[in-house]
C-alpha positions as CSV (number, residue, x, y, z in Angstrom):
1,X,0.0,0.0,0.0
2,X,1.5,3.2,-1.0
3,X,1.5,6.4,1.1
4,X,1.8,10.1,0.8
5,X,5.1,10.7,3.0
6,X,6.4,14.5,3.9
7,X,9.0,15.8,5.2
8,X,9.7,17.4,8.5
9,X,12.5,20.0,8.9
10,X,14.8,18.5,11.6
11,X,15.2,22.3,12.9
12,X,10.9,22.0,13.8
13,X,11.8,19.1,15.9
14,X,14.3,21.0,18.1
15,X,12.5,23.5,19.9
16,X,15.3,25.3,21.3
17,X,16.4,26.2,17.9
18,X,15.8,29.7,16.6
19,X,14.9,29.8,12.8
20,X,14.4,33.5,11.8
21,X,13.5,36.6,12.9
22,X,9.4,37.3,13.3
23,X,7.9,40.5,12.4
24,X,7.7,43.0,13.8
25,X,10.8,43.9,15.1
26,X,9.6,45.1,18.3
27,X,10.8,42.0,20.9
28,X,12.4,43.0,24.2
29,X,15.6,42.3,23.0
30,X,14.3,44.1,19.5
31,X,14.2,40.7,17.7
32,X,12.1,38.0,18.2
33,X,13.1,34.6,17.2
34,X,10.7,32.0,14.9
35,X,11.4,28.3,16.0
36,X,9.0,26.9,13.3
37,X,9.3,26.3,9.3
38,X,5.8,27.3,9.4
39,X,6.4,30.5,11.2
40,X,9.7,31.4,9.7
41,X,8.7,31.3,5.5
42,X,5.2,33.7,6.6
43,X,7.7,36.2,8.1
44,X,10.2,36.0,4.7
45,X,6.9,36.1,2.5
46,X,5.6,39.2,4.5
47,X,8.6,40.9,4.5
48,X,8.7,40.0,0.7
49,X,5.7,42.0,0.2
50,X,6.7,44.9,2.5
51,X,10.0,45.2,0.6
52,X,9.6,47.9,-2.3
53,X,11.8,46.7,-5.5
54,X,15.0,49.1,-4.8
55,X,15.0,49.3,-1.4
56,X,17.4,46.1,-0.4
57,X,20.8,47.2,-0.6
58,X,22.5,44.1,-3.1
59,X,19.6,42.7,-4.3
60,X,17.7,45.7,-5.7
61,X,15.6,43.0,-7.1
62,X,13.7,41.4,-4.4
63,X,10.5,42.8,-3.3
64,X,7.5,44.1,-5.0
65,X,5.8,47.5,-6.7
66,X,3.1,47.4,-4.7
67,X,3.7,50.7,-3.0
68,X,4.5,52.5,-6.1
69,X,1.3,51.7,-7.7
70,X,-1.1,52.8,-4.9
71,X,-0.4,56.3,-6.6
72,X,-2.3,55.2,-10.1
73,X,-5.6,54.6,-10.0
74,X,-6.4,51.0,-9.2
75,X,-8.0,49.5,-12.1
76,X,-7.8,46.0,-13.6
77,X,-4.6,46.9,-15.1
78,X,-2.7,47.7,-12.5
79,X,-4.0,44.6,-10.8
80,X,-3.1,42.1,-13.4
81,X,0.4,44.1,-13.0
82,X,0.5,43.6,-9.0
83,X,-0.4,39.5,-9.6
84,X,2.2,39.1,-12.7
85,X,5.2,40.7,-10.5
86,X,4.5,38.5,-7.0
87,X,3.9,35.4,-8.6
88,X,7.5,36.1,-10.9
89,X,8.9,37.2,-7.2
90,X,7.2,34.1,-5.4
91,X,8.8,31.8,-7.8
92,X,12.5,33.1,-8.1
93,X,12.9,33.9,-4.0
94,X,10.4,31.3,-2.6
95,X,10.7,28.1,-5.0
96,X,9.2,25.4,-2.3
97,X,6.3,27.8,-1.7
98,X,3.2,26.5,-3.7
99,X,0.6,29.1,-4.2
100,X,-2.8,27.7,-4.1
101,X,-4.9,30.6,-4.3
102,X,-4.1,34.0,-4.8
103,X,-6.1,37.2,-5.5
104,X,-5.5,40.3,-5.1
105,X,-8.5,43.2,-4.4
106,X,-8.2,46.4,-5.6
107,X,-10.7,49.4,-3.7
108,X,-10.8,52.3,-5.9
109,X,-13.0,54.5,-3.6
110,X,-10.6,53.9,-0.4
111,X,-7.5,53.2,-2.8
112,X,-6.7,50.0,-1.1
113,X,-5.6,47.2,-2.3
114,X,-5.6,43.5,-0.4
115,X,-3.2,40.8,-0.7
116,X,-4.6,37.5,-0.1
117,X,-2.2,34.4,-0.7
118,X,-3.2,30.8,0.4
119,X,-0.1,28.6,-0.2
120,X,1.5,25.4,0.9
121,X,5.0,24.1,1.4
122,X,6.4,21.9,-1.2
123,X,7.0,17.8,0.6
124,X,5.2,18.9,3.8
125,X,2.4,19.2,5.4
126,X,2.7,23.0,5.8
127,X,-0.4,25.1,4.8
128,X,-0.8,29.1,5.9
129,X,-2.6,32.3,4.4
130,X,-1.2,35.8,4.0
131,X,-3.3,38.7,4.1
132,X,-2.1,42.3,3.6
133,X,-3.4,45.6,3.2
134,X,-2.0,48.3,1.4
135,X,-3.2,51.8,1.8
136,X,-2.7,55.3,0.4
């Protein structure tokens, strides 16, 4: 009988074991520590999104142009632009993250736009949802 087998990263099973840094940077020693997989890859993906192309010193690539496009009007353009960029950023700085669902809302009258990713983790049985807001 064949089974479905995934992979657990031997750093989840030792709890004492920082993985990254969790946002936001407000612990009481200024960082605090992710000791999860699970945890860890939200905080990279959010801080992909937060990351405005340009503004990472040595990789002016990583990030997104979400905040430069909250100054054009949000129409289905500009949308279809927002989706085309993450999805090329998702696949070059997050290859094991699998997105399953992704959509991004654009307000016009509040000039908002959400971010709404469901993904999972590549061999595993990690699942999670991001949801950001972007305002003017």
């Amino acid at each position: 009988m064949a089974f479905n087998s995934r992979r657990i990263n031997p750093l989840d099973l030792q709890p004492r074991k920082a993985i990254g840094v969790s946002l936001p940077l407000s612990g009481a020693a200024v960082f605090n520590s992710t000791y999860m997989t699970k945890d860890a890859i939200r905080t990279n993906i959010i801080n992909y999104f937060l990351t405005g192309q340009g503004e990472r010193y040595m990789n002016p690539s990583f990030g997104t142009i979400i905040r430069n496009l909250m100054f054009e009007n949000i129409n289905q353009n500009m949308v279809d632009r927002v989706k085309s960029t993450v999805r090329a950023g998702l696949s070059e700085y997050f290859p094991t993250v699998v997105p399953s669902d992704f959509k991004v809302i654009g307000t016009p009258d509040s000039n908002t736009v959400t971010l709404s990713l469901k993904y999972s983790i590549k061999n595993t049985n990690i699942q999670d949802e991001v949801v950001i807001n972007f305002e003017q």
